[in-house]
C-alpha positions in Angstrom: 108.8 70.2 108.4 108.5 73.4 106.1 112.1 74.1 106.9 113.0 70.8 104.9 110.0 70.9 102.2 111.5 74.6 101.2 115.0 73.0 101.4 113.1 70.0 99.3 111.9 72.5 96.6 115.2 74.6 96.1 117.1 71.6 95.2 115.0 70.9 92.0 115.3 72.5 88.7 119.2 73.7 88.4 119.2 75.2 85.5 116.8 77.6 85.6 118.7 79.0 88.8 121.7 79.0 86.9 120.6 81.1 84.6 119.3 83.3 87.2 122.2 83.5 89.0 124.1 84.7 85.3 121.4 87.4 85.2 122.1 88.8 88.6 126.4 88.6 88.5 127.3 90.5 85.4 129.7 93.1 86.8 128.0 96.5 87.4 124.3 95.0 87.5 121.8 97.5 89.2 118.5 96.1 90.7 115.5 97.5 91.6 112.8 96.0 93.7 109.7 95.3 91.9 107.4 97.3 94.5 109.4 100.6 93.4 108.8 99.9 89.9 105.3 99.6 90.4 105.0 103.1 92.3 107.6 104.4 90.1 105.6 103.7 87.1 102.5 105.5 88.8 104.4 108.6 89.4 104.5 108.6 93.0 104.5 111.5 95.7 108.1 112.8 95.3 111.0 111.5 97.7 112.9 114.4 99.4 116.5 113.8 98.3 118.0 117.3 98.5 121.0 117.6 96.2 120.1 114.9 94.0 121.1 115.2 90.4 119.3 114.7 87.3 119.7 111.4 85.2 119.5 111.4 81.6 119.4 107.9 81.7 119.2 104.8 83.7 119.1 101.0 84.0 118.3 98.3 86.9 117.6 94.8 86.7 115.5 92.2 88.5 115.3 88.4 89.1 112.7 86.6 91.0 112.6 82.8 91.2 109.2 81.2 92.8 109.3 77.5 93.8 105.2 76.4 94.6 104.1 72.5 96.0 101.1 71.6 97.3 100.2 68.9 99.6 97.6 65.7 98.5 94.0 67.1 99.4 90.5 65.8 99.2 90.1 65.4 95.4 86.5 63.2 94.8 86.6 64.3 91.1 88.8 66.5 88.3 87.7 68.7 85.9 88.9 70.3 83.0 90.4 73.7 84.8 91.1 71.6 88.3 94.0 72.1 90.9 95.4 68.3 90.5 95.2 66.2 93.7 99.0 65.4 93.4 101.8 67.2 91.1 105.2 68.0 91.5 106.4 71.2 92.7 106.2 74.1 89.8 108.8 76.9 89.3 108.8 80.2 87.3 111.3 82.5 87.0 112.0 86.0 85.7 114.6 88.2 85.1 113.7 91.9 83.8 115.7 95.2 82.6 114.5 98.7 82.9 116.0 100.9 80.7 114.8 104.7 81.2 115.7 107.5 78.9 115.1 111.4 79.4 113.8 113.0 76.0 113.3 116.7 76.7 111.6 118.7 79.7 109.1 116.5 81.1 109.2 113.8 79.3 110.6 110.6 79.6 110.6 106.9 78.2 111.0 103.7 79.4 111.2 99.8 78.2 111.2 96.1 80.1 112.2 93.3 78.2 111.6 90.0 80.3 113.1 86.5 80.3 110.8 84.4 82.1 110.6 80.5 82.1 108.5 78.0 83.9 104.2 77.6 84.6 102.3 77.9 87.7 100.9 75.1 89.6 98.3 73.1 87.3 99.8 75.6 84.5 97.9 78.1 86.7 94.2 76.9 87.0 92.4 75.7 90.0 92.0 78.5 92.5 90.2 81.5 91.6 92.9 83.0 93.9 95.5 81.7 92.3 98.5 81.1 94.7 101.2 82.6 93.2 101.4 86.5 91.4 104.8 85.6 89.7 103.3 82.8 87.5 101.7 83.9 84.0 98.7 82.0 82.4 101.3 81.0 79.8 104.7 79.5 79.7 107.2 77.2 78.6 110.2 74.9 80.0 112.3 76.7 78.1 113.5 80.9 78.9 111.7 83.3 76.6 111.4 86.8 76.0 109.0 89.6 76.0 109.1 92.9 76.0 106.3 93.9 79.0 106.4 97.4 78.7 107.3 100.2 76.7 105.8 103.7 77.4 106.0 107.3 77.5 105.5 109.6 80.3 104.8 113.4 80.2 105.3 115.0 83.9 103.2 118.9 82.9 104.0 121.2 86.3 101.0 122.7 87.5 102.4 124.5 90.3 106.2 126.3 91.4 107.2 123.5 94.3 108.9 120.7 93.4 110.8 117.8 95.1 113.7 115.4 94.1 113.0 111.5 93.4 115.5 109.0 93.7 117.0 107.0 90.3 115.4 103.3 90.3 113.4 101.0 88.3 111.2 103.2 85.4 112.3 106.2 87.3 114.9 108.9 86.6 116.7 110.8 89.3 115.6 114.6 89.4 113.2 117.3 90.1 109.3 116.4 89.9 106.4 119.1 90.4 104.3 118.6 93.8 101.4 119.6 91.5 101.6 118.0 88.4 99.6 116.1 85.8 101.3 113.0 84.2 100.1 111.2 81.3 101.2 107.4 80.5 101.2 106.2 77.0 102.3 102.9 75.2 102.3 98.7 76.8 102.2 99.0 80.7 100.3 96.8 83.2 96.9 98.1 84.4 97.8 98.0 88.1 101.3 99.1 87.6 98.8 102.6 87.5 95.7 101.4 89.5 94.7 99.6 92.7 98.3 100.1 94.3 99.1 99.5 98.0 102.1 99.9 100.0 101.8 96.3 102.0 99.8 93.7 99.5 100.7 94.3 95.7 104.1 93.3 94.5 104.1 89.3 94.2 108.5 89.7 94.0 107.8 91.3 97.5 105.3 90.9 99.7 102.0 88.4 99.3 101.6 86.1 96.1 98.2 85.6 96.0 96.1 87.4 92.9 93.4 88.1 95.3 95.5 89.5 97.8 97.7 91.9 95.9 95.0 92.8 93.6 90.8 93.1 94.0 90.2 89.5 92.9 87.1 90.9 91.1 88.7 93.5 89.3 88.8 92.2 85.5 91.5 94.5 84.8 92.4 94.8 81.4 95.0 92.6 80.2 96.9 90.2 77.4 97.6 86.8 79.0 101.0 88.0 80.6 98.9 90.9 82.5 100.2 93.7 80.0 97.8 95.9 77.9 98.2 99.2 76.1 96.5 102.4 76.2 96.9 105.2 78.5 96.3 107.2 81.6 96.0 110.8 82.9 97.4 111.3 86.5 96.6 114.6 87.8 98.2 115.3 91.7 97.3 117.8 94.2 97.9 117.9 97.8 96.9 114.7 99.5 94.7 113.7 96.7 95.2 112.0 93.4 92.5 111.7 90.5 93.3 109.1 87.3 91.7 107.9 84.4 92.6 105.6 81.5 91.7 104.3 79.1 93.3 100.2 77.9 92.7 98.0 75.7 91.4 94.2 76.2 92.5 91.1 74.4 90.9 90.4 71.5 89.2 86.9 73.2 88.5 86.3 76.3 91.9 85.5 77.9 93.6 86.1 74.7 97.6 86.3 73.9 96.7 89.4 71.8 95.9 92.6 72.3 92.9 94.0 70.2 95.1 96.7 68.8 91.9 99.0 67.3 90.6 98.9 70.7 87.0 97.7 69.6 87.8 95.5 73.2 88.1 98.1 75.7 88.3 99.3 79.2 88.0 102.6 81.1 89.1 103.2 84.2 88.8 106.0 87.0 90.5 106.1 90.3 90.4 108.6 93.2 93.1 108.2 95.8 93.5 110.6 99.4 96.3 110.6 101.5 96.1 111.4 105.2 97.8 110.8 108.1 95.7 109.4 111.5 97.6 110.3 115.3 100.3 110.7 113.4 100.6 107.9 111.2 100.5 108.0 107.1 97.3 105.8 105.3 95.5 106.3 102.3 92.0 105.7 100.7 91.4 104.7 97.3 88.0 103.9 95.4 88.1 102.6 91.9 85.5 102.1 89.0 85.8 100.6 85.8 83.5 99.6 82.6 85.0 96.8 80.1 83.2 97.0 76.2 83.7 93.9 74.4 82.5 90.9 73.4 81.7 88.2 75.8 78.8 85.6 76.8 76.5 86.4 79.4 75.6 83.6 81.7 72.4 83.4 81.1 72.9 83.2 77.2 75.0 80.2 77.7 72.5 78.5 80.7 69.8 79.2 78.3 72.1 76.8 74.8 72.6 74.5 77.7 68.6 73.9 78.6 68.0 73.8 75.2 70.6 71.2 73.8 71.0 69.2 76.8 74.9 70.1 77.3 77.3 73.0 77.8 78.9 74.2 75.0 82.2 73.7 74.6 82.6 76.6 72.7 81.2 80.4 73.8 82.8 82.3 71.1 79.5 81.9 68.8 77.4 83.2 72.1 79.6 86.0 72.1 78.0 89.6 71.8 79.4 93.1 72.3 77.8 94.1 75.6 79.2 96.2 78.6 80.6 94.6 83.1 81.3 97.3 85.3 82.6 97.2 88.3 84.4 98.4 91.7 87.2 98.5 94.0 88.6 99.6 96.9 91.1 99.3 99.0 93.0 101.5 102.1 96.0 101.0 103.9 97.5 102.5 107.3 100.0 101.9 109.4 98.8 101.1 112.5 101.9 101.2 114.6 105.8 101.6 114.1 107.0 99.0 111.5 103.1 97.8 111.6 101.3 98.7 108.4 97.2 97.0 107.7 95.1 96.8 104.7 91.9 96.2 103.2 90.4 95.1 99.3 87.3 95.0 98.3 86.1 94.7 94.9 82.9 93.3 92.9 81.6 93.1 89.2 78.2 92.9 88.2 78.8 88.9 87.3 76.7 88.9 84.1 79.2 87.8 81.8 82.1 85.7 81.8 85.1 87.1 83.2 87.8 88.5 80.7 90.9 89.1 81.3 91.8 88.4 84.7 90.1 85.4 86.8 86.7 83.8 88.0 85.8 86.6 90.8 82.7 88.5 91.0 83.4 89.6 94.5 86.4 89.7 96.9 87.1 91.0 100.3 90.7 91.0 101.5 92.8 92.2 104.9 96.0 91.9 106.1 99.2 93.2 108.4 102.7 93.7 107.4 104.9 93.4 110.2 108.5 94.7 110.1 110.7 92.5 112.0 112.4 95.0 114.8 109.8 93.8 117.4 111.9 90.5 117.8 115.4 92.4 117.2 115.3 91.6 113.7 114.5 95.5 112.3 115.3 94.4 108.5 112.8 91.0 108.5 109.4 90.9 107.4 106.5 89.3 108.4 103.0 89.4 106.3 99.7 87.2 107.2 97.0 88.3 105.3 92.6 86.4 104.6 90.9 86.7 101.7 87.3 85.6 100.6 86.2 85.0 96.9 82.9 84.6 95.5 80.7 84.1 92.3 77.5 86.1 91.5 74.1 83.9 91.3 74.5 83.5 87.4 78.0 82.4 87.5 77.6 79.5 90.2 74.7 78.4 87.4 77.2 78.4 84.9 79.8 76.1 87.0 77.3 73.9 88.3 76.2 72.8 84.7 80.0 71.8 84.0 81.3 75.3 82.6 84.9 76.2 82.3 86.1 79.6 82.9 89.7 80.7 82.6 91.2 79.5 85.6 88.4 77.4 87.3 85.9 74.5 86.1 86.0 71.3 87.5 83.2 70.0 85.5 80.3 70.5 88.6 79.7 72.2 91.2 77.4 70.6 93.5 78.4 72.4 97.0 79.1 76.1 96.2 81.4 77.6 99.2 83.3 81.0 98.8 86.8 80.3 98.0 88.4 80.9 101.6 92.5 81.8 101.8 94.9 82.4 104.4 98.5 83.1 103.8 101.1 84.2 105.6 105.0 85.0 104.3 108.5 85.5 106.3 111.2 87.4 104.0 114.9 87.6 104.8 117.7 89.4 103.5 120.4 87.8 102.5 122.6 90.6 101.3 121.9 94.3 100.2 120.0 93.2 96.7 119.2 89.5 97.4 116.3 88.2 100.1 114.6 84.9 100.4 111.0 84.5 101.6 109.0 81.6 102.7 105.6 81.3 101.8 102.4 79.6 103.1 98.7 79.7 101.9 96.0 77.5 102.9 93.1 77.4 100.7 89.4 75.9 101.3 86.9 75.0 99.0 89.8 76.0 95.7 87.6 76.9 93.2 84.4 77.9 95.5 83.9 73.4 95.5 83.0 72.6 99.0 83.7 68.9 97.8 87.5 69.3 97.0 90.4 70.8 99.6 91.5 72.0 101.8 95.1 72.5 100.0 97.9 73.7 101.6 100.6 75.9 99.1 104.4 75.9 100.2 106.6 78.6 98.5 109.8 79.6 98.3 110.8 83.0 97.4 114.0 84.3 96.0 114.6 87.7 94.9 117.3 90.4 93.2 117.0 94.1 93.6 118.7 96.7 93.5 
């Protein structure tokens, strides 16, 4: 049956897979997968590569197509931001260049324009948890550009041994110092820096859910594309890495624009260690941030609502400059040859309505990645992962008096249940740069209402590298 509803769901839509195709066939393309970008762009542990010479320049490419239906669920009553009962199946898809360039010792610089075309499903609202990483909160029928990123990064030795890195996405072949410090300037994503892990964080690669391959309560800061600016200071040692940065928010809640003056803004600290258990590499990383901006607190808004005998429409005159902090954590470690485990959890003191990122005070996540050589099959993958959402007290107030947040609200909330999500993924290769994954999340209670669901989310996967 999935076999022929992912057969269903490729057939629709041909012309946004044509273009795709053009983006991936121009003679002399390079690809990079998305998941080296990211760690790239964090300025990973060097890769031992000995002989391996130094670029002055590079460029890769990208393109990920997601294709996202849903089945007919138990649906008593819509609200504004609902999952709808029954839609047709949603696509996005992307296509993105890296361009890297070497300015002196040290120092390099790197931009990623982006086509991207298509919405999530409901034009991403519904689930807390949203079900797919690859969709944006905005988006059109039509291909448009952006440019995503565009920063600079200063590699400052702080020690004699060094180690080569391979060329790939927003990373230059060449030496790098074991003991560095690297600062990040310019338009980058948050987690591109923070809150990394090797089996749940690339949606082009692994797990598509937001509260999988991120800390669901992690109000990261972010335009509506998931891009901010600021910067970060990486400083690496041993088996430990210490960062801090410091980005700026949208100007609104949820906002298209960036408050360039930073009077909206977010600082960041992260420590990460690196170990290895009978043998076997994991790592440990606890993260703490504080947002500054202006946003209504719950209780401001419950307190309007008692006193006019409806929720306002509007929060932006509630609005005041006031401070949410919060955590997160997560560890990975692989457990067994081509068997590698996580865990996420993250909170946020739930005072005020969330910002940037989605309708999550706290998450807990877990999950396995299983390469495929256990059933002959070494270059398969196989991920299952469960996550758990939930609201703080003064939130599920807010809801239940018919408040809309900025990816849930269905207009009540008379039956509060954590939002509860299973998913699972198979990826294929189908070629050196090209794989195909199949992609399966069931979701109870979508946005933490016991009285709607259980939905189940079909996917279908198909990705460029190189």
């Amino acid at each position: 049956m999935m076999i022929k509803l992912l057969s269903n769901m490729t057939s629709r839509r041909s012309g946004a897979l044509a273009w795709l195709v053009a983006a991936l066939v121009g003679g002399g393309l390079t690809m990079q997968a998305q998941a080296q970008t990211q760690e790239a762009t964090r300025a990973p542990a060097a890769l031992a590569t000995d002989g391996a010479s130094q670029e002055d320049w590079n460029w890769h490419v990208q393109a990920t197509n997601t294709t996202q239906r849903h089945g007919a669920f138990n649906s008593p009553y819509v609200g504004p931001n609902s999952l709808l009962p029954h839609e047709s199946a949603k696509e996005t898809v992307d296509a993105t260049l890296f361009l890297g360039l070497r300015l002196w010792k040290g120092g390099e610089f790197y931009i990623n324009p982006e086509l991207d075309q298509g919405y999530g499903l409901t034009g991403t609202l519904g689930v807390a948890g949203f079900t797919s990483g690859d969709a944006y909160k905005v988006g059109h029928d039509s291909a448009y550009g952006r440019l995503h990123r565009a920063f600079l990064r200063q590699t400052i030795p702080l020690g004699t041994a060094a180690s080569e890195v391979e060329s790939g996405a927003n990373q230059l072949a060449g030496s790098r110092p074991d003991e560095r410090l690297t600062l990040t300037l310019g338009k980058i994503s948050v987690v591109d820096l923070f809150d990394s892990n090797s089996y749940a964080h690339d949606p082009r690669a692994d797990f598509l859910n937001w509260s999988i391959i991120d800390g669901g309560a992690f109000d990261y800061a972010a335009d509506s594309w998931g891009f901010s600016s600021g910067a970060t200071a990486e400083w690496v040692r041993g088996d430990w890495s210490l960062r801090a940065g410091f980005y700026a928010m949208s100007k609104v809640p949820n906002g298209e624009t960036l408050d360039g003056k930073f009077g909206q803004r977010q600082w960041l600290i992260e420590a990460e260690r690196r170990y290895s258990w009978m043998g076997r590499p994991g790592a440990v990383r606890l993260l703490g941030f504080a947002t500054e901006a202006r946003m209504a607190g719950y209780a401001d808004v419950l307190d309007q609502a008692q006193a006019t005998g409806q929720m306002p429409t509007d929060l932006a005159p509630l609005r005041r400059f006031q401070r949410k902090h919060g955590l997160a954590f997560n560890a990975e470690q692989e457990v067994a040859q081509g068997i590698g485990a996580f865990v996420r959890y993250s909170w946020n003191d739930g005072r005020t309505e969330a910002y940037d990122f989605t309708d999550i005070n706290r998450s807990i996540a877990a999950g396995l990645q299983v390469k495929g050589g256990l059933w002959q099959q070494p270059e398969h993958t196989l991920g299952v992962a469960l996550a758990s959402n939930g609201l703080s007290s003064p939130a599920r107030q807010f809801f239940a008096a018919g408040g809309v947040g900025i990816l849930v609200g269905d207009g009540m909330l008379a039956h509060y249940a954590n939002e509860r999500i299973l998913e699972a993924y198979y990826k294929v290769p189908l070629g050196r740069w090209l794989s195909v994954t199949g992609d399966y999340q069931h979701v109870r209670n979508p946005a933490y209402n016991a009285d709607r669901g259980p939905v189940s989310v079909f996917a279908l996967r198909l990705h460029a590298e190189y």
